[in-house]
C-alpha positions in Angstrom: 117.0 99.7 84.8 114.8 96.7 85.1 113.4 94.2 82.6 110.0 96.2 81.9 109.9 98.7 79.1 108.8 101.6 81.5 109.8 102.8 84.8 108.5 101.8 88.0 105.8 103.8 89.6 105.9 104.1 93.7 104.1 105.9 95.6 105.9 107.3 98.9 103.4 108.3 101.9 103.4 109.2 105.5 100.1 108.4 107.3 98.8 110.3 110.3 99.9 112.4 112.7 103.8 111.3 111.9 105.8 114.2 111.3 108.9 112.8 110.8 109.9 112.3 107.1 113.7 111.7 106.7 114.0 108.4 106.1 111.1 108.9 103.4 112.5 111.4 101.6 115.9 109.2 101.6 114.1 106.3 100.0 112.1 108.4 97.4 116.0 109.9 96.8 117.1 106.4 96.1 114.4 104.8 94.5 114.4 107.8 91.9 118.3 107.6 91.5 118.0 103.9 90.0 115.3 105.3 87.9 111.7 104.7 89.3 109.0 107.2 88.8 108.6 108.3 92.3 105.4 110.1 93.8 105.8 111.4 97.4 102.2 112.5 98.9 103.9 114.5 102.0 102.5 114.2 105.3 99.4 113.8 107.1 97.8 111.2 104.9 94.9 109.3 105.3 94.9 105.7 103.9 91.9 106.5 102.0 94.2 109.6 100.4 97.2 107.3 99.9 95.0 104.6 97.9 93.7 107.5 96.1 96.9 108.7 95.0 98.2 105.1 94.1 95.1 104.5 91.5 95.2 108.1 90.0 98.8 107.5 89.7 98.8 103.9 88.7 101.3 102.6 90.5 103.1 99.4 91.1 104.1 99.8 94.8 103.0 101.7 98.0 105.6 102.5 100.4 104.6 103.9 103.8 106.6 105.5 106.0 105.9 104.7 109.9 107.7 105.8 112.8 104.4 106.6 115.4 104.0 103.1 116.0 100.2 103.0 114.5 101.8 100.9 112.1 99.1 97.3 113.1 96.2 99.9 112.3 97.6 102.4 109.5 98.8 98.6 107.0 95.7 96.8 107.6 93.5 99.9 107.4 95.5 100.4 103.8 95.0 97.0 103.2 91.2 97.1 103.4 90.7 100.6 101.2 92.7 98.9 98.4 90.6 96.0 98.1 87.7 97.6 98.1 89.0 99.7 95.2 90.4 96.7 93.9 93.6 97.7 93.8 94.7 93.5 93.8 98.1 94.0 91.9 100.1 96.5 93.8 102.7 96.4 96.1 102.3 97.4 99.6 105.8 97.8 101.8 106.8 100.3 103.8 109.4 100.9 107.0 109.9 102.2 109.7 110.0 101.1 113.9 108.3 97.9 113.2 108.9 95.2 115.8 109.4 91.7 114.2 106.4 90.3 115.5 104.2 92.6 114.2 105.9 92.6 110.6 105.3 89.1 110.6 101.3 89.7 112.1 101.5 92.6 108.8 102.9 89.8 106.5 100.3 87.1 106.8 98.1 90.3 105.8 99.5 90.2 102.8 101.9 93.1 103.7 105.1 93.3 101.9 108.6 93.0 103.4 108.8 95.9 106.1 112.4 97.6 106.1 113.5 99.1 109.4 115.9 101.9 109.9 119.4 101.4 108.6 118.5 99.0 106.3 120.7 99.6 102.8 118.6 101.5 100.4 120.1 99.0 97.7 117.8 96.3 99.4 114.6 98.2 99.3 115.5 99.0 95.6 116.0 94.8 95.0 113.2 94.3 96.3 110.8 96.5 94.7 112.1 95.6 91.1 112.1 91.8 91.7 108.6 92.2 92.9 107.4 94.2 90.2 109.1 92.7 87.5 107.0 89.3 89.1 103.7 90.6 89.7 102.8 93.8 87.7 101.5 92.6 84.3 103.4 95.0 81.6 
């Protein structure tokens, strides 16, 4: 699958009051069809529960799902509860209805590519693995 002698670990979420998964479960579908190690925490997540789940889990990537349009407080808030739990080497992307302007804002962050709807699940998939295979230490 990739060039690291173990699969890649993502964790899936949805964070707050969003209710609509779909396109989540699609990309957890896809992502464990080429072979990752998938983790999907379900709904109604806090970002102090998804940051949670990514260290107990040790993963290599978060991927949120955001369709509510909290997305400029739900990234950065994410953003904040991993470094305080020093969680420096993981991936944080996610999708959803993102304007550009604000993926850009969530960019400069240090928030990973942002993948909005319709967007082939082989891209997502690239880019996870490139990034991993880049930045995770294995």
């Amino acid at each position: 699958m990739t060039k690291l002698n173990r699969p890649i670990r993502i964790l899936i979420a949805k964070v707050g009051l969003d209710g609509h998964d779909r396109g989540a479960k699609v990309i957890a579908a896809a992502l464990r069809d080429v072979g990752m190690e998938v983790i999907y925490t379900g709904l109604r997540q806090t970002p102090s529960m998804v940051v949670n789940a990514a260290l107990q889990e040790d993963v290599d990537a978060i991927g949120v799902s955001i369709l509510s349009g909290a997305h400029m407080t739900v990234f950065p808030k994410i953003l904040q509860v991993m470094q305080e739990k020093e969680l420096n080497d993981v991936l944080l992307t996610g999708g959803g209805i993102i304007p550009p302007d604000d993926m850009a804002q969530l960019s400069e962050m240090g928030v990973g590519q942002l993948f909005p709807p319709g967007t082939p699940t082989q891209e997502v998939v690239n880019y996870i693995t490139d990034w991993v295979i880049n930045n995770r230490p294995f």
